[in-house]
N, C-alpha and C positions, 0 to 999 in steps of 0.2 A: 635517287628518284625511283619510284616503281614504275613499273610493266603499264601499270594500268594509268598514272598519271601521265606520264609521257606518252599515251595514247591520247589523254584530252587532251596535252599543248597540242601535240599536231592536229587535232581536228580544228581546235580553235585557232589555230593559223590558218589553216586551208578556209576557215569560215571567215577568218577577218579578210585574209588576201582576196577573196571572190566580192567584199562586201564594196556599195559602191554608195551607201546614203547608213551612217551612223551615228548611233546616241551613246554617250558615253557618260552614264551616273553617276555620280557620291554619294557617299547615307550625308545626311542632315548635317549642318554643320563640321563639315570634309575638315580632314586633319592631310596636314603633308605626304600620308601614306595615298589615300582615297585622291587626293585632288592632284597628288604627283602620277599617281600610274595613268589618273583618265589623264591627263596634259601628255603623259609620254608616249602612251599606246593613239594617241586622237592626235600627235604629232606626225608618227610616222604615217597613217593611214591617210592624214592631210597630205604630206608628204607624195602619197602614192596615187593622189588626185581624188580620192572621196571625198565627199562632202561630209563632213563631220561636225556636229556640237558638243562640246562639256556642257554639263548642267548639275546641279544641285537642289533640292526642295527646301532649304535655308539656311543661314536666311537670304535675305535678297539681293547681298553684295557681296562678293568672295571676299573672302579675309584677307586684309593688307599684307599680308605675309608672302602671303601665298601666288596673289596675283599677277607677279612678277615673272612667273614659274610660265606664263599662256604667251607664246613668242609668236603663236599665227593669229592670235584675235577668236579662239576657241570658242572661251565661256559664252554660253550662252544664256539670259535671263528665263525663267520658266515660262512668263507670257510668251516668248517668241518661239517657242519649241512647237514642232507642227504638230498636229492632232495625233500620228502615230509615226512611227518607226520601221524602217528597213530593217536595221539591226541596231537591238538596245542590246549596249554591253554594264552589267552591274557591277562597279569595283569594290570590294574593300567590304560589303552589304549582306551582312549576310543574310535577313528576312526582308521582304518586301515591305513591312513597315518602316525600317531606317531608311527607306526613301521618304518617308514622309508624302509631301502633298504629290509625288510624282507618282509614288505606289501604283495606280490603278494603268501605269504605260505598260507595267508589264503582262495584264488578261491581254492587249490587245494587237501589243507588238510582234510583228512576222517570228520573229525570232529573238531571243535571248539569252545572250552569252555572261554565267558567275564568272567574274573571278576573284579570290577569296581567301583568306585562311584564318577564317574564326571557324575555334571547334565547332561553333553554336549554327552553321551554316545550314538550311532547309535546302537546299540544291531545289530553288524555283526556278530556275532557267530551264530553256531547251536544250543547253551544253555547259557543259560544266569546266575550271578549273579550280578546284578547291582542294588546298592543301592545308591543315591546320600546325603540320612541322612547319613549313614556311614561315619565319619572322618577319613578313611584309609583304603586302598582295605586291609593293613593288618590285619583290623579288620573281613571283608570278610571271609578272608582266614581261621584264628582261627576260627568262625563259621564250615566251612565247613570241618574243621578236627577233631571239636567235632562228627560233623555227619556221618562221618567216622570210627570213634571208635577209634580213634586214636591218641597215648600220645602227649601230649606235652612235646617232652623233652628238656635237656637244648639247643642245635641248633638252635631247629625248636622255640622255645620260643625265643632265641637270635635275630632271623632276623625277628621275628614279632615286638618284642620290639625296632626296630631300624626303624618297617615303623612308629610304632602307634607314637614312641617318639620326632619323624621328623614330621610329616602330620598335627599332633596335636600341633606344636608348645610347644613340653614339657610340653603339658597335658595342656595346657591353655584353651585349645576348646575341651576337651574330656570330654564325658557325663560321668555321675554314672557306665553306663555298659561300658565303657571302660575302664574304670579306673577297672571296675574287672575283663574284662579283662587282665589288664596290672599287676595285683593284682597274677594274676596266674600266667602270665611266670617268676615275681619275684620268684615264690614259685617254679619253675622249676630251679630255679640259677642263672637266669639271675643276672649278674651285673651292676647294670642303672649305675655306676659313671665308666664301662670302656666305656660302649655303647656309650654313651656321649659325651665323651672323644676323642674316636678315630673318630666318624662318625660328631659330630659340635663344639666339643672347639677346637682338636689339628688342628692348622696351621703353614705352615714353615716361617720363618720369611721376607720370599720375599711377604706376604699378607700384610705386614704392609708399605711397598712401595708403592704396587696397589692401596693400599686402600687410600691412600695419594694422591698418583695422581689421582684417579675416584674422589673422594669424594671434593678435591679442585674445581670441575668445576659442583654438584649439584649447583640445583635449585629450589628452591620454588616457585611455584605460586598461592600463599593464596586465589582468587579467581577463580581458574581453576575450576573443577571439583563441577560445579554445586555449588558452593561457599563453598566446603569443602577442598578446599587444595587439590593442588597436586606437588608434589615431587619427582624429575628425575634424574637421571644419568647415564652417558656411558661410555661402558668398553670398549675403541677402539681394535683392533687387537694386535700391541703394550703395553698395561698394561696386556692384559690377556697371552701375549708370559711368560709372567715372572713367571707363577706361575701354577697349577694345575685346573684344570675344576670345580676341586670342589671349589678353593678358588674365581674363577669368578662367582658361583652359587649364594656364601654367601651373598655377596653385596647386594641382595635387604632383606637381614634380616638386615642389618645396616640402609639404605634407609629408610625402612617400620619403623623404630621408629620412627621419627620425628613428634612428637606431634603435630604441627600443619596443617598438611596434612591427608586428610582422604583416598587418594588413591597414591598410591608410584609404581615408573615404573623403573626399570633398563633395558637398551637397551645393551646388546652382540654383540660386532660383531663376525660374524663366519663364515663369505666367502664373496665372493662378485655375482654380476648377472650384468645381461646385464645394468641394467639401475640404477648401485649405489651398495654400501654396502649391504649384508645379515646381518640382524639383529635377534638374538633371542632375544626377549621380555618378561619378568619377570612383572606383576602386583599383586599389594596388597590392600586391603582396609581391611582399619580399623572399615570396620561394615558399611560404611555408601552409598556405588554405589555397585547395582552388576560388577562386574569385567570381570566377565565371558561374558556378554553381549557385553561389549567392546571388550572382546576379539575377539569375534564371529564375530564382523567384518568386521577383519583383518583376518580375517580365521583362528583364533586358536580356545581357547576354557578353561575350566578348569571349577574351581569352585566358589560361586558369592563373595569368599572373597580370590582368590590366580588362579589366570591363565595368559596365555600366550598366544603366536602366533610368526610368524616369518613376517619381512617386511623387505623388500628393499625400498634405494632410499638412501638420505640423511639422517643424524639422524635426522636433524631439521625435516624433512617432513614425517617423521614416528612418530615424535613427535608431530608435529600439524596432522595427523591421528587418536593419541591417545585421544587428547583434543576434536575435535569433538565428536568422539566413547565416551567420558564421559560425553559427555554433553547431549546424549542421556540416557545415562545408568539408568536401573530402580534402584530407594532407596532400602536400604533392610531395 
């Protein structure tokens, strides 16, 4: 850790510890990293008598998965969130657009704490922690609760161990010190084979349809991407009616295997706009394009081996968008 990060955990401890009415975000559509660190950081701070909400800008019901993870009655719906904030903390976000419809809390908020580790981070807050070496803002967050003085107990150990165990690909890509961090919340009770369980193996049996119709009309193009393969598939409006937001997320971890492909794309449809489908856009590589570059632009963003963006248009033409965007893309 540097000189200079470990100057923002302690500030952003000394700012959370003093805080006594907090907002605690996810970008759009939270995934177990985003929706694990606000539940474990908005735990302990519950914990220490503040008033605290979780929220997200959507959609309007926290993902079944995930819900489980809110042991004091956190989440809070967007209508019921007050007009401004004591302290809004941004997790997991890196631009104030992937809040979505909450975006504009943060011109107005007393104060605003990042925390973060997408390269692609604009450091909009009034304090920052943003690390892009960091494999999981829930790793972030554990730091900053060490520097707080404060337990980790089995809760607040459960919704870290559900970002690290997600972000990290089930530890596949998690350093020495993550893994001791993950070494700890086990020693707090976590249970990794329910965590697991509930948040990436259990599906209802209408994913094994989906996944049948998406996965019938993949494509390989062995020479795409800079002659490492690339790997595509779309999940029309129609296959994703059938099943849960999470079982449409999963697909590009099924995608992203195919060995012969070094960068793998799943295209969402999630609305439509003036000029064609709304697509949200899932990228993967497997070590060998930054990702993130390509994301960037299409106006999204992430990290150089897992990011996204949103496009309109046709799929095909959001599809040869991508293939451009990779044919730029720097090696890693």
């Amino acid at each position: 850790m540097t000189a200079s990060l470990a100057q923002d955990i302690e500030a952003a401890a000394t700012l959370l510890a003093e805080a006594t009415d907090v907002t605690l975000l996810g970008h759009v559509r939270p995934d177990a990293d985003a929706l694990g660190s606000a539940l474990a950081l908005g735990h302990v701070l519950h914990r220490r008598g503040a008033r605290v909400r979780v929220s997200f800008g959507e959609p309007d019901e926290t993902p079944e998965t995930l819900a489980w993870l809110d042991v004091d009655g956190l989440l809070t719906r967007v209508a019921d969130l007050p007009a401004t904030d004591g302290l809004l903390v941004a997790l997991d976000t890196p631009t104030p657009a992937r809040l979505g419809r909450l975006a504009p809390r943060v011109a107005v908020a007393r104060a605003v704490l990042v925390v973060d580790h997408h390269a692609t981070n604009a450091r909009y807050g009034t304090h920052h922690v943003v690390d892009e070496t960091a494999e999981a803002t829930a790793v972030l967050v554990a730091r900053i609760i060490d520097a707080m003085g404060e337990e980790l107990d089995e809760p607040t150990a459960r919704s870290l161990y559900a970002g690290i165990v997600t972000d990290t690909s089930g530890f596949r890509r998690a350093s020495p010190e993550t893994h001791r961090i993950a070494a700890r919340l086990l020693e707090a009770g976590v249970d990794p084979t329910e965590v697991t369980r509930r948040i990436i193996d259990d599906h209802p049996f209408a994913w094994l349809p989906m996944l049948s119709t998406v996965l019938a009309e993949a494509c390989l193009e062995p020479d795409a991407a800079q002659g490492f393969g690339f790997v595509h598939a779309v999940v029309r409006a129609s296959a994703a009616a059938t099943v849960r937001s999470e079982e449409v997320e999963s697909v590009i971890d099924v995608v992203r295997a195919t060995s012969e492909a070094g960068v793998a794309a799943v295209l969402k449809e999630s609305g439509s706009a003036d000029d064609g489908p709304l697509w949200t856009v899932s990228l993967r590589s497997a070590g060998t394009l930054d990702v993130s570059a390509a994301a960037a632009e299409l106006g999204g963003g992430g990290h150089r081996q897992a990011a996204g963006c949103t496009a309109t248009g046709s799929a095909e033409q959001v599809l040869d968008r991508l293939r451009e965007a990779l044919s730029r893309a720097p090696q890693l």
